[in-house]
MARKOLGU-151668 format. One record per residue (C-alpha): residue in three letters; x, y, z; residue number from 1. Coordinates in nm, 4 decimals, padded with zeros to 6 digits. Layout:
// residues N
{ALA, {X, Y, Z}, NUM},
...
This chain:
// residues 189
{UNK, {16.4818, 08.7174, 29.2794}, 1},
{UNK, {16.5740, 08.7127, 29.6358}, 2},
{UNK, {16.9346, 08.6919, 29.8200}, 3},
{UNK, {17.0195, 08.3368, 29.8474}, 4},
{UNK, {17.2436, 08.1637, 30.0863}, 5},
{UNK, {17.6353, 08.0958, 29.9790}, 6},
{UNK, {17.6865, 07.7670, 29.8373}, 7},
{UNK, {17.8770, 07.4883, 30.0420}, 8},
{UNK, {18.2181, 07.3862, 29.8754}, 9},
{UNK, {18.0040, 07.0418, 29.8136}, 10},
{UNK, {17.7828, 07.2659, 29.5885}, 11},
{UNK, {18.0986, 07.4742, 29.4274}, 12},
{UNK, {18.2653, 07.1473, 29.3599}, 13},
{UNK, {17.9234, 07.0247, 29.1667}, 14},
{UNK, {17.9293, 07.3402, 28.9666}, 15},
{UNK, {18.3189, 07.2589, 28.8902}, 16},
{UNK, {18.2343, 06.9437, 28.7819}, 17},
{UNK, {17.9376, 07.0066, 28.5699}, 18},
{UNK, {18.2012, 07.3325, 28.3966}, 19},
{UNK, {18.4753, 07.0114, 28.3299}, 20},
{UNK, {18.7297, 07.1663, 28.5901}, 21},
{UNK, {18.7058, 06.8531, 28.7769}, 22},
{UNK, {18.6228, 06.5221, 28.6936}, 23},
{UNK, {18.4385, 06.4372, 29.0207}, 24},
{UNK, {18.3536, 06.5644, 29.3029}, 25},
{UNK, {18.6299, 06.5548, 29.6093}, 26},
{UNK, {18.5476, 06.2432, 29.8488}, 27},
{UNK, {18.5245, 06.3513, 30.2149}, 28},
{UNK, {18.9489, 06.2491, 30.2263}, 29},
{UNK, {19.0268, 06.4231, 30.0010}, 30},
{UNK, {18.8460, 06.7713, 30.1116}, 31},
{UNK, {18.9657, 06.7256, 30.4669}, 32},
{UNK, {19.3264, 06.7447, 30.3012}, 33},
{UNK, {19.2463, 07.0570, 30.0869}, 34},
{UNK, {19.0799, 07.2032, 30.3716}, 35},
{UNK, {19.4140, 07.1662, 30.5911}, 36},
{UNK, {19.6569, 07.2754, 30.3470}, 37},
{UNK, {19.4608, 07.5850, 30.2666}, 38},
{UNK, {19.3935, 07.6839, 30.6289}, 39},
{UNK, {18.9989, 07.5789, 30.6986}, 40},
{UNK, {18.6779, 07.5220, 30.5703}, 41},
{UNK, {18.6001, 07.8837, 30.4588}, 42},
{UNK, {18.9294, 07.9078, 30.2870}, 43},
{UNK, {18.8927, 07.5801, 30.0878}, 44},
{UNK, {18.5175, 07.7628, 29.9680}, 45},
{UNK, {18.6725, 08.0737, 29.9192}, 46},
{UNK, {18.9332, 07.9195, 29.6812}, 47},
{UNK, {18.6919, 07.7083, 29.5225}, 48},
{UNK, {18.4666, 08.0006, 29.4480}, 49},
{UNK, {18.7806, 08.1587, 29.2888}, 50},
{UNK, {18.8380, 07.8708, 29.0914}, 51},
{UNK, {18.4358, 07.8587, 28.9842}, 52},
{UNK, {18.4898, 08.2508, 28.8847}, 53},
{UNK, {18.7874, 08.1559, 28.6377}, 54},
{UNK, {18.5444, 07.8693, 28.5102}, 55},
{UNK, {18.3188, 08.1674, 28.4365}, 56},
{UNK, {18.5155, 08.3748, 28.3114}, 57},
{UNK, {18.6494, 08.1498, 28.0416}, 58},
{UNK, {18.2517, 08.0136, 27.9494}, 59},
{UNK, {18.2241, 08.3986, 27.9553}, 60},
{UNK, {18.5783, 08.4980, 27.6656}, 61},
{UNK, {18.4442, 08.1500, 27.4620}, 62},
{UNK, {18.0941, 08.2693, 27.4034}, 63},
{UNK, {18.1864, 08.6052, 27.3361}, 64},
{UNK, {18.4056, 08.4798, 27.0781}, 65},
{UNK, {18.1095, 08.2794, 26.9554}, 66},
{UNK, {17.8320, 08.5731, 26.9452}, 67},
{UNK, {18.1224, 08.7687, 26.7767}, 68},
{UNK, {18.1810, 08.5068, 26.5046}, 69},
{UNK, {17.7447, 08.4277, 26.4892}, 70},
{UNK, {17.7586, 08.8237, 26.3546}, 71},
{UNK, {17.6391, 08.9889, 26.6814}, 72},
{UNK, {17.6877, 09.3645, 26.7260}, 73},
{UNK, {17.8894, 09.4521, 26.9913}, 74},
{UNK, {17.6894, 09.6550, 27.1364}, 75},
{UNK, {17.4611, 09.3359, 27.1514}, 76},
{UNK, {17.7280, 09.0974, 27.3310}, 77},
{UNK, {17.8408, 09.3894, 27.5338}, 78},
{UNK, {17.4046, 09.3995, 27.6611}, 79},
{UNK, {17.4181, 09.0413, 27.6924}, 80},
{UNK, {17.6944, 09.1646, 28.0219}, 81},
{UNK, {17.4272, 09.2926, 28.2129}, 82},
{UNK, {17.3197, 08.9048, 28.3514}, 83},
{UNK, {17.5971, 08.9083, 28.5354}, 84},
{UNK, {17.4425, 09.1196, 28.7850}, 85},
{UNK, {17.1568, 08.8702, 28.8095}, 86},
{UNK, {17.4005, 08.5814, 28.8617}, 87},
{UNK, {17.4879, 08.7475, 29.1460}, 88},
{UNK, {17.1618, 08.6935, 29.3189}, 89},
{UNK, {17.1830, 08.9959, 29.5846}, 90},
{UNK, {16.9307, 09.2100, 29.6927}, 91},
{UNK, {16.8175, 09.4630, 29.3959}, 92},
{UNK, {16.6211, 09.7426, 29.6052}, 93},
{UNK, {16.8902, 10.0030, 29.4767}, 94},
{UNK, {16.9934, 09.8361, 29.1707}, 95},
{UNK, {17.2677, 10.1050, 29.0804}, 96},
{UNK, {17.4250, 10.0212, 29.4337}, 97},
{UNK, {17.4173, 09.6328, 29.3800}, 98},
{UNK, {17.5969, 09.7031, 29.0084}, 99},
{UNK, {17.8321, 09.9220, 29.1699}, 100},
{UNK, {17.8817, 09.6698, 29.4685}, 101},
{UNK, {17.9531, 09.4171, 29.2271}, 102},
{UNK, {18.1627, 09.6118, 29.0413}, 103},
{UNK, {18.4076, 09.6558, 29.3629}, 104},
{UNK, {18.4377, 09.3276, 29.4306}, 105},
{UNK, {18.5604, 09.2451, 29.0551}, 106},
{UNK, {18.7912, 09.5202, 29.0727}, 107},
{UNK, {18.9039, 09.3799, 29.4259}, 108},
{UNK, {18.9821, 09.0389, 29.2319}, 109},
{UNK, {19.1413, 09.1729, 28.9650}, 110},
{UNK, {19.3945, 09.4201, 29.1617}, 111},
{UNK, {19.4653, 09.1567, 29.4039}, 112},
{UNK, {19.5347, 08.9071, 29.1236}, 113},
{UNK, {19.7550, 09.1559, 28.9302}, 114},
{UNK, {19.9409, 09.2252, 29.2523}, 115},
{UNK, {19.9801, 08.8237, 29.2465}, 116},
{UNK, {20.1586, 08.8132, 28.9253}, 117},
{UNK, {20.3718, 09.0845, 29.0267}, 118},
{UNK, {20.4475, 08.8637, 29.3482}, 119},
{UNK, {20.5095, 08.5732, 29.1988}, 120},
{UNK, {20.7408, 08.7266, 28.9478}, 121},
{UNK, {20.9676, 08.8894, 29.1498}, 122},
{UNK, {21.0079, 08.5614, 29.3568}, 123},
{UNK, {21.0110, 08.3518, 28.9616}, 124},
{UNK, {21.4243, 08.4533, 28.8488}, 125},
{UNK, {21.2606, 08.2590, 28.4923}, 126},
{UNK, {20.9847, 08.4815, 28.4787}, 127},
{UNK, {20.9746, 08.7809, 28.2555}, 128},
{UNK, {20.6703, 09.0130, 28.3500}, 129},
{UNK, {20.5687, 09.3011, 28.1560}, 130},
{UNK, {20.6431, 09.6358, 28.3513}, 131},
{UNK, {20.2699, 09.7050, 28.3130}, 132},
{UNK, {20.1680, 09.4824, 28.5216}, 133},
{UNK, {20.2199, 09.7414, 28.8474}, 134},
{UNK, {20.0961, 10.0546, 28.7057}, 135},
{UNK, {19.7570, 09.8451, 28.5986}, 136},
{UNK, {19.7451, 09.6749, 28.9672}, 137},
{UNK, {19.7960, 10.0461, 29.1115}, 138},
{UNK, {19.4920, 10.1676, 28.8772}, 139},
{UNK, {19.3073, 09.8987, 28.8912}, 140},
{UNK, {19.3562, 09.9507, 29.3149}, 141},
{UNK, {19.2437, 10.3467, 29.2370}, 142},
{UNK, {18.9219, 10.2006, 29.0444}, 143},
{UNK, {18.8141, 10.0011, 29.3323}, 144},
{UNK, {18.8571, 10.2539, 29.5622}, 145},
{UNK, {18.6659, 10.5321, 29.3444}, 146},
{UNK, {18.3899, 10.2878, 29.3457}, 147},
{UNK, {18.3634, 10.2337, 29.7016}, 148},
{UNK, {18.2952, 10.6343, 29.7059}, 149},
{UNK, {18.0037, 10.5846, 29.4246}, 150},
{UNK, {17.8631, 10.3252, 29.6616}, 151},
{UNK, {17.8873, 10.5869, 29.9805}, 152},
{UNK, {17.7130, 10.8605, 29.8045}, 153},
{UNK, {17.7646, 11.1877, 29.8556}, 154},
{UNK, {17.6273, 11.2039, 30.1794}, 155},
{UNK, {17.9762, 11.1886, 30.3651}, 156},
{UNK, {18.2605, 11.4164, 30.2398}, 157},
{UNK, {18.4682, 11.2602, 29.9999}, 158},
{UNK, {18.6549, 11.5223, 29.8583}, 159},
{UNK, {19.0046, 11.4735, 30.0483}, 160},
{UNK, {18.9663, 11.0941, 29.8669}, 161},
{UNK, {18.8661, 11.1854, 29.5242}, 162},
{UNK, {19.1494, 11.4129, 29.5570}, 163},
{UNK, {19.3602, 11.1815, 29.6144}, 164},
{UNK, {19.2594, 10.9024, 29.3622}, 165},
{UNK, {19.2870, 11.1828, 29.0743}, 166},
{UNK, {19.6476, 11.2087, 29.1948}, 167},
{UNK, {19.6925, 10.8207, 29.2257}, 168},
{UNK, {19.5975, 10.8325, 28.8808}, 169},
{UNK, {19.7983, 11.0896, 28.7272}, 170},
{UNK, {20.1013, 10.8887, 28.8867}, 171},
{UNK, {20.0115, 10.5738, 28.6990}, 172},
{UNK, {20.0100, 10.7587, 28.3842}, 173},
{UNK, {20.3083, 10.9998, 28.4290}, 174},
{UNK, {20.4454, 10.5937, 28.5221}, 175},
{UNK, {20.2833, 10.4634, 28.1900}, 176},
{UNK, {20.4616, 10.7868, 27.9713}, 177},
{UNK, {20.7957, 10.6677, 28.1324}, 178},
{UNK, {20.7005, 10.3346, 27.9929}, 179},
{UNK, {20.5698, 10.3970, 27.6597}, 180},
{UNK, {20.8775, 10.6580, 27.5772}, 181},
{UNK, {21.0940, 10.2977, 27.6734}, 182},
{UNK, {20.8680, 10.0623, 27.4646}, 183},
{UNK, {20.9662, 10.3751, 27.1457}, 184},
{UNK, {21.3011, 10.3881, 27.2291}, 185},
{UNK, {21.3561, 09.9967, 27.1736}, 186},
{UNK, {21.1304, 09.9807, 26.8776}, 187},
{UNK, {21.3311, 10.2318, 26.6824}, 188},
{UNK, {21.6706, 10.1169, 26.8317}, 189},
């Protein structure tokens, strides 16, 4: 299995169809608009692509809810994970490095989502969002970066950086203490 080309947003909005998001594809009108109130082409495909992941991802909670129910070990289901490295179609000469590549860019997606919701929710006065949303975007930020120094190697010197990321880290639990003595404190109060 070879690296294939990206899809066109014609080809993402197939896939969204055929996964129910949408009903039909967008006529040419209708993509020009999307197109210009997202800012271009390659932001309309990026967000599309987005929207295909959260398809996924859903296919991806509702059948492990189904092997889970069938009687499937976990450590079954949790096997059945490793396709998603195939899905991904990219070059597997180092496998390890395409896993951990992968890896990054999920980690990537899921910080910059968290930081999202913590956006959004200080701009939302209706919105209550847990205080663990920050200390998970900060360590979820500290996971991507750790794996951007697996994918290096250890041929440069990342020692100042690991450093650093183990103190990261102990912030965002010393941070998570301070919130768990709060979460005790109300629960017995």
């Amino acid at each position: 299995m070879g690296t294939i080309p990206p899809a066109s947003s014609q080809e993402i909005l197939q896939a969204l169809v055929a996964v129910g998001v949408f009903d039909r594809p967008l006529n040419d009108l209708e993509q020009a608009r999307e197109e210009r109130a997202l800012g271009g082409p390659d932001l309309l495909r990026l967000g599309l692509a987005h929207m295909l992941a959260g398809a996924a991802e859903r296919e991806v909670i509702a059948s492990v809810v189904a092997a889970d129910a069938a009687g499937h070990s976990p450590k079954d289901i949790i096997a059945a994970g490793r396709m998603l490295y195939d899905g991904t179609s990219l070059d597997r000469s180092d496998e390890d490095d395409t896993r951990l590549v992968v890896l990054r860019a999920m980690a990537s997606r899921l910080e910059n989502a968290l930081l999202m919701l913590v956006a959004e929710g200080k701009n939302d006065d209706d919105r209550e969002l847990s205080p663990l949303t920050i200390p998970a975007a900060g360590a979820t930020g500290t996971v991507r970066e750790m794996l951007k120094y697996a994918v290096a190697g250890p041929a440069e010197d990342q020692s100042e950086s690991i450093a650093a990321a183990a103190t990261e880290l102990r912030q965002w639990a010393d941070q998570l203490d301070e919130l768990a003595e709060v979460y005790r404190t109300a629960a017995s109060g």
